[in-house]
Biopython code that builds the backbone (N, CA, C, O; Angstrom):
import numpy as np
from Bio.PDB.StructureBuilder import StructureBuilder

atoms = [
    (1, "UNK", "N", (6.630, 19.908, -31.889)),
    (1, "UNK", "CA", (5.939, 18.762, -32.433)),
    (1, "UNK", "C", (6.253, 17.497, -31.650)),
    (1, "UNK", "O", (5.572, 16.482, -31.799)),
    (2, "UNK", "N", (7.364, 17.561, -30.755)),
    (2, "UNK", "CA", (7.533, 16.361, -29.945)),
    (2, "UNK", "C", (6.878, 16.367, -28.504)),
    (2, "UNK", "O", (7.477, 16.019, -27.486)),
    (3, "UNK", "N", (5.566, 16.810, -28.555)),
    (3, "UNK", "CA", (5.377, 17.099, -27.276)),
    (3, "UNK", "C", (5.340, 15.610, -26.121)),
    (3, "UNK", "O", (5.270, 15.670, -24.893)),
    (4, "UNK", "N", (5.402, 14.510, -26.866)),
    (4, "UNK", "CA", (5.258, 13.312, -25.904)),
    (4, "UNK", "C", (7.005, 13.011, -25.438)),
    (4, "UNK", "O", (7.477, 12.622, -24.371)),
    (5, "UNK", "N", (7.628, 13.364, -26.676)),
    (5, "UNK", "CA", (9.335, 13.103, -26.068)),
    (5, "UNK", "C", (9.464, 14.019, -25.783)),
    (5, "UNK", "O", (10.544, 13.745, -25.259)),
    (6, "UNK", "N", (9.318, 15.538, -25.506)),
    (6, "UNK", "CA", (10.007, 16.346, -24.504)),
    (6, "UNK", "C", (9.311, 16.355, -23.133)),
    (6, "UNK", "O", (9.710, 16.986, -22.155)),
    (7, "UNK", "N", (7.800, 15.274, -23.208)),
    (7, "UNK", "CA", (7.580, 15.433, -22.158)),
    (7, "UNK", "C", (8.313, 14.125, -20.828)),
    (7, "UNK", "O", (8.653, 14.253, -19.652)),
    (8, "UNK", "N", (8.296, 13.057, -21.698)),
    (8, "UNK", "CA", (9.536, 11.965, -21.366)),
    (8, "UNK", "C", (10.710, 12.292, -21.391)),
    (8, "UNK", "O", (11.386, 11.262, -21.389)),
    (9, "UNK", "N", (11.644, 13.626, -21.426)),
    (9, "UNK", "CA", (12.733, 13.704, -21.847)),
    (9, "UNK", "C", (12.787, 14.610, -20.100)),
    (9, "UNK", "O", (13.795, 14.642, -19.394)),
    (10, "UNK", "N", (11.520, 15.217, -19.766)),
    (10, "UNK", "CA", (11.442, 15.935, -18.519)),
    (10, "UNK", "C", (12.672, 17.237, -18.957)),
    (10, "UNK", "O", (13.499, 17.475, -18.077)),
    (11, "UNK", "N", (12.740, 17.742, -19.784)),
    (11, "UNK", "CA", (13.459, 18.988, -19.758)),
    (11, "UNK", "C", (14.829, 18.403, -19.511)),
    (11, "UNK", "O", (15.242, 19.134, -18.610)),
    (12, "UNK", "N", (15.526, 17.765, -19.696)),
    (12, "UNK", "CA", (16.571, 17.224, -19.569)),
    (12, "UNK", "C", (17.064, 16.421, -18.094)),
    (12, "UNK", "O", (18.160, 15.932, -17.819)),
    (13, "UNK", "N", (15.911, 16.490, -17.351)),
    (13, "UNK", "CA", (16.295, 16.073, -16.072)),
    (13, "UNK", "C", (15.383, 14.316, -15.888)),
    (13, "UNK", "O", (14.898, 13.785, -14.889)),
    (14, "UNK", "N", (15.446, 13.975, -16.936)),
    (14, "UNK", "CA", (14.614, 12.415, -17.072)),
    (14, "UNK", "C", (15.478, 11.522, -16.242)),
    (14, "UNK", "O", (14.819, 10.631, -15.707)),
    (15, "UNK", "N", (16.817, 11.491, -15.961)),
    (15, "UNK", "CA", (17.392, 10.426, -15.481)),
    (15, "UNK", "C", (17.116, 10.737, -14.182)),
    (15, "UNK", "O", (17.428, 9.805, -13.440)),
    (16, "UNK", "N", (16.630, 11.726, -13.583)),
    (16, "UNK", "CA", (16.376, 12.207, -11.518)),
    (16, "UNK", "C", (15.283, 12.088, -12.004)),
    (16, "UNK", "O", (15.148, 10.901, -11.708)),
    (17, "UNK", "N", (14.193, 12.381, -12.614)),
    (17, "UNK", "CA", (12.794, 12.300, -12.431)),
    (17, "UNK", "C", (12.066, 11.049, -12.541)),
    (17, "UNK", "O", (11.205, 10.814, -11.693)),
    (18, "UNK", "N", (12.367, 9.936, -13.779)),
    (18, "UNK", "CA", (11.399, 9.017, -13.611)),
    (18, "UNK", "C", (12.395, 7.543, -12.464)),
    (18, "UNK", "O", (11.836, 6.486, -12.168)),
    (19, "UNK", "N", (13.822, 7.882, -12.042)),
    (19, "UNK", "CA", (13.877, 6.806, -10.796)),
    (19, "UNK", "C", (12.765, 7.064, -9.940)),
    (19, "UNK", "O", (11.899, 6.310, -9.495)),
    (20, "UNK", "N", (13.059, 8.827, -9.741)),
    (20, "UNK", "CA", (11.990, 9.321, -8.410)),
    (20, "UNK", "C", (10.869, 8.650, -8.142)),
    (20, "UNK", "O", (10.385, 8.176, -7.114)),
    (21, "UNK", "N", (10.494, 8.706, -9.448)),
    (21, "UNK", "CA", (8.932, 8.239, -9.780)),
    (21, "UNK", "C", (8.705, 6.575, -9.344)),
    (21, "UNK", "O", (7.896, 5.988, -8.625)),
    (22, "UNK", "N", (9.661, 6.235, -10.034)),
    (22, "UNK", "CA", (9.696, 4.875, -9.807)),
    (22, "UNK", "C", (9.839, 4.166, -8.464)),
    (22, "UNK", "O", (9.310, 3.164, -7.982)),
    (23, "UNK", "N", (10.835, 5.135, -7.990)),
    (23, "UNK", "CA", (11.378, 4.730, -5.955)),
    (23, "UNK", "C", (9.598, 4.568, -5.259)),
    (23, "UNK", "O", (8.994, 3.621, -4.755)),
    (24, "UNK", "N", (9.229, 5.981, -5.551)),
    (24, "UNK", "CA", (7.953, 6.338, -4.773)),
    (24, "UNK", "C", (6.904, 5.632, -4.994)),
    (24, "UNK", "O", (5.924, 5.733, -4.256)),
    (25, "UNK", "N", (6.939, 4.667, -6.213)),
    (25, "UNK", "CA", (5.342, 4.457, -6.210)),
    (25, "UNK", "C", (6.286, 2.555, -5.459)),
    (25, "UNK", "O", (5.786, 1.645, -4.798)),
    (26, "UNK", "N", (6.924, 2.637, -5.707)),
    (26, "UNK", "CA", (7.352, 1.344, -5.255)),
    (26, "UNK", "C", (7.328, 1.267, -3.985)),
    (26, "UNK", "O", (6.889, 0.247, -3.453)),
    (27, "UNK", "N", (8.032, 2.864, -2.864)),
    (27, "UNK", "CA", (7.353, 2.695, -1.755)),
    (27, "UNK", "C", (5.762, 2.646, -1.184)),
    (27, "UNK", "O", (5.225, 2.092, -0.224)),
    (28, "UNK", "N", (5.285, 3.528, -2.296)),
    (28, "UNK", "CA", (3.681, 2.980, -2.254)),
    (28, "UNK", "C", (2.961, 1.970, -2.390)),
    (28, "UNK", "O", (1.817, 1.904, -1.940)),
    (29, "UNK", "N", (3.594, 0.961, -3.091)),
    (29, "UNK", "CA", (3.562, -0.156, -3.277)),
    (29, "UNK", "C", (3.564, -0.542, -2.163)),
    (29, "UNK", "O", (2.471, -0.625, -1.603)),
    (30, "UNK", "N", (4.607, -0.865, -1.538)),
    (30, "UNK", "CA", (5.068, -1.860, -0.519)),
    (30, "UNK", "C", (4.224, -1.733, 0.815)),
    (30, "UNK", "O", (3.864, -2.709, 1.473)),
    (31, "UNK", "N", (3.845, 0.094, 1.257)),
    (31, "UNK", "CA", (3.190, 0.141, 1.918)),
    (31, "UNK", "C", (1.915, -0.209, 2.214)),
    (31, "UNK", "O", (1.338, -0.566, 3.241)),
    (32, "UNK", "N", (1.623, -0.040, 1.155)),
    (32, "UNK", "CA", (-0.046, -1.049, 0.691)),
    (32, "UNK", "C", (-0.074, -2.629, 0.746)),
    (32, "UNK", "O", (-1.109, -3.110, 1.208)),
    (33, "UNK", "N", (0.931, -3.518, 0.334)),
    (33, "UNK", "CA", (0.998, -4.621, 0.670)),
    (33, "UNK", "C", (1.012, -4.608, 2.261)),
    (33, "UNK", "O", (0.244, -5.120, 3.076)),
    (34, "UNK", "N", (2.202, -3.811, 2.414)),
    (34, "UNK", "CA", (1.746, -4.639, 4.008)),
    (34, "UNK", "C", (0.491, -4.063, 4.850)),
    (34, "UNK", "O", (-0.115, -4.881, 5.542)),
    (35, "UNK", "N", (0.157, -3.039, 4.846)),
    (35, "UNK", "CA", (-1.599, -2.927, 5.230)),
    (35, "UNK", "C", (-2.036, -3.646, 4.824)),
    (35, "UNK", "O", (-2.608, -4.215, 5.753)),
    (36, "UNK", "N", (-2.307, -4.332, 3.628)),
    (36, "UNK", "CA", (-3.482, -4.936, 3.062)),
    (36, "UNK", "C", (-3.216, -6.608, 4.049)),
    (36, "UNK", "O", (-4.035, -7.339, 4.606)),
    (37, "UNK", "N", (-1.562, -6.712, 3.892)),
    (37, "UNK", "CA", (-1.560, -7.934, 4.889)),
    (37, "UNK", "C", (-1.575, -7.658, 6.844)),
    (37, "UNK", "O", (-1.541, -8.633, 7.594)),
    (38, "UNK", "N", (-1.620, -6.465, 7.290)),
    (38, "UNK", "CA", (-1.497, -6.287, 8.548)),
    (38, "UNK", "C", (-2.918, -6.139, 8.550)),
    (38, "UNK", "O", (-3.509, -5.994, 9.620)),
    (39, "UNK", "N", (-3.650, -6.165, 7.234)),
    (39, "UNK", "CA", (-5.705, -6.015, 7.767)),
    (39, "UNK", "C", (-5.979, -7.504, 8.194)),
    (39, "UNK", "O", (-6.442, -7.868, 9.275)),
    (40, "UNK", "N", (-5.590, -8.325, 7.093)),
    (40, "UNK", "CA", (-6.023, -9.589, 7.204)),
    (40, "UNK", "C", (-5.476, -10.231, 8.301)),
    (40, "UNK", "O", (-6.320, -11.009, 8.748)),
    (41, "UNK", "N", (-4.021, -10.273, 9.204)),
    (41, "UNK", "CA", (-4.242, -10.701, 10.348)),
    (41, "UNK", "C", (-4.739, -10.264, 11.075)),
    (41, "UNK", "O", (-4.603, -10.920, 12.109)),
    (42, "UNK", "N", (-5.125, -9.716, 11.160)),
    (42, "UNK", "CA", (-5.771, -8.551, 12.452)),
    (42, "UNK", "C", (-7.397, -8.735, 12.308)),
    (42, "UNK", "O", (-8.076, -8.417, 13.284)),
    (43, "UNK", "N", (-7.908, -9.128, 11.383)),
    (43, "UNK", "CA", (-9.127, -9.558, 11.322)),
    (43, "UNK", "C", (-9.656, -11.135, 11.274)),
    (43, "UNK", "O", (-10.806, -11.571, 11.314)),
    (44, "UNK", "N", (-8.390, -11.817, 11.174)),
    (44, "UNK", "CA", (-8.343, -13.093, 11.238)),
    (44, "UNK", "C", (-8.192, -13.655, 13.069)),
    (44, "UNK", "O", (-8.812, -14.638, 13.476)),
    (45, "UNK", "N", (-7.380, -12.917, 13.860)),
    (45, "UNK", "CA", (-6.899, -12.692, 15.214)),
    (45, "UNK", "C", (-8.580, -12.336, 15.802)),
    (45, "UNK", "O", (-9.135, -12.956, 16.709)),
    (46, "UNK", "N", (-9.169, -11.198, 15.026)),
    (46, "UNK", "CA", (-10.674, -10.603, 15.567)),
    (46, "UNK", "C", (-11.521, -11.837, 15.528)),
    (46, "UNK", "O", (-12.123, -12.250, 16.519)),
    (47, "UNK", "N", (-11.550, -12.443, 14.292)),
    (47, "UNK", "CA", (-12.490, -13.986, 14.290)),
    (47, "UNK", "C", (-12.462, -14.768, 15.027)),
    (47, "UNK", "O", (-13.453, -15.241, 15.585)),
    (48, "UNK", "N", (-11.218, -15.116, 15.219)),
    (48, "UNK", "CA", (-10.557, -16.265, 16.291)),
    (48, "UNK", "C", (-11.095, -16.085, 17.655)),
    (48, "UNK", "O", (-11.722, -16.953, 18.263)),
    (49, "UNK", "N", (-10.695, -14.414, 18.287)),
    (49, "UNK", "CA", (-10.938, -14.401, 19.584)),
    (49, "UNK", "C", (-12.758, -13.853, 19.990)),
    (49, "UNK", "O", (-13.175, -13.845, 21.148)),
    (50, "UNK", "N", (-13.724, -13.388, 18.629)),
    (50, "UNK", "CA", (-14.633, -13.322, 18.993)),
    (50, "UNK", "C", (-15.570, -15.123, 18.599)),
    (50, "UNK", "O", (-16.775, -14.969, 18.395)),
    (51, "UNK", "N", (-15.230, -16.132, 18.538)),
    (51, "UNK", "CA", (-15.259, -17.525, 18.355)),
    (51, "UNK", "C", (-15.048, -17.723, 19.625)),
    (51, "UNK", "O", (-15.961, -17.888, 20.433)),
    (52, "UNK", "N", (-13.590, -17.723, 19.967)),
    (52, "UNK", "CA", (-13.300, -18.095, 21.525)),
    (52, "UNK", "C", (-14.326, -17.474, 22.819)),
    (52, "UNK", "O", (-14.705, -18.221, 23.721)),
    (53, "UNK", "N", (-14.753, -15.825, 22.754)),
    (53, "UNK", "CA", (-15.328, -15.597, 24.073)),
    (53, "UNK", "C", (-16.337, -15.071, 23.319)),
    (53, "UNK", "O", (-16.280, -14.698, 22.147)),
    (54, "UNK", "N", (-17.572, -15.065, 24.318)),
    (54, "UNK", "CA", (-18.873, -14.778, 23.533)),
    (54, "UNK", "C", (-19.007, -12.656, 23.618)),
    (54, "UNK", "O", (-19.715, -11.821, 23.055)),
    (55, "UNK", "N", (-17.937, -12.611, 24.595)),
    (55, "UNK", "CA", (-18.030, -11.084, 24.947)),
    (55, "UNK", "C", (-18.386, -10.891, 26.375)),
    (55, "UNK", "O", (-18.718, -11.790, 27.147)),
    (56, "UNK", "N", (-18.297, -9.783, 26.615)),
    (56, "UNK", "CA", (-18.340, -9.335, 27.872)),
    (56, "UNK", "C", (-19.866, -8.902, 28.311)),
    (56, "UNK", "O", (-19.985, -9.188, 29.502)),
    (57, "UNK", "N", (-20.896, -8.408, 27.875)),
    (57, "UNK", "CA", (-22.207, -9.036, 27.923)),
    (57, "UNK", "C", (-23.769, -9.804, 27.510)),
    (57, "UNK", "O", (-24.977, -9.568, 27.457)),
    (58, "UNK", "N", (-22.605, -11.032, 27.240)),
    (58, "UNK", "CA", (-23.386, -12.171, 27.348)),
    (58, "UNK", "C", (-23.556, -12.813, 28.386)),
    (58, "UNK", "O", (-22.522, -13.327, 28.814)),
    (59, "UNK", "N", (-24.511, -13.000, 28.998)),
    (59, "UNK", "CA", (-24.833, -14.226, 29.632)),
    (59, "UNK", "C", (-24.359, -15.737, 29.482)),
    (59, "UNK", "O", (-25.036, -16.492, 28.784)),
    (60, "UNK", "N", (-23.422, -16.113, 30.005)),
    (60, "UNK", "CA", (-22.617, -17.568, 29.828)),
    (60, "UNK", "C", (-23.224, -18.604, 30.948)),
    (60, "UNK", "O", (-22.791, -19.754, 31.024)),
]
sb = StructureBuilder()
sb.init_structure("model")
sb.init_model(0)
sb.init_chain("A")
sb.init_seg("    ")
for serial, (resi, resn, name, xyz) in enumerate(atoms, 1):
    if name == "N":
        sb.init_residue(resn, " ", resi, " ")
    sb.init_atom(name, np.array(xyz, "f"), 0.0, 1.0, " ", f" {name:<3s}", serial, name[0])
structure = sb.get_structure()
């Protein structure tokens, strides 16, 4: 009848299972921040330098 606390209880192994859980999505976390910030310079750098040169064939 406790199926929500034995399923939080992880069979007795709750104290290794939900850090785990927790480590990993936090490294998922973090990894996603910084993509999401290594997109935006990198497309901000793309603006800048297609502003600066018109490209390689255009007529200047």
């Amino acid at each position: 009848m406790g199926g929500l606390s034995d399923f939080l209880n992880m069979g007795g192994y709750a104290a290794y299972v939900w850090p785990a859980y927790g480590a990993a999505a936090a490294v998922l976390g973090g990894l996603l921040a910084e993509s999401l910030s290594r997109l935006r310079r990198v497309e901000r750098r793309l603006a800048a330098l297609e502003a600066s040169d018109e490209g390689p064939g255009d007529a200047s």
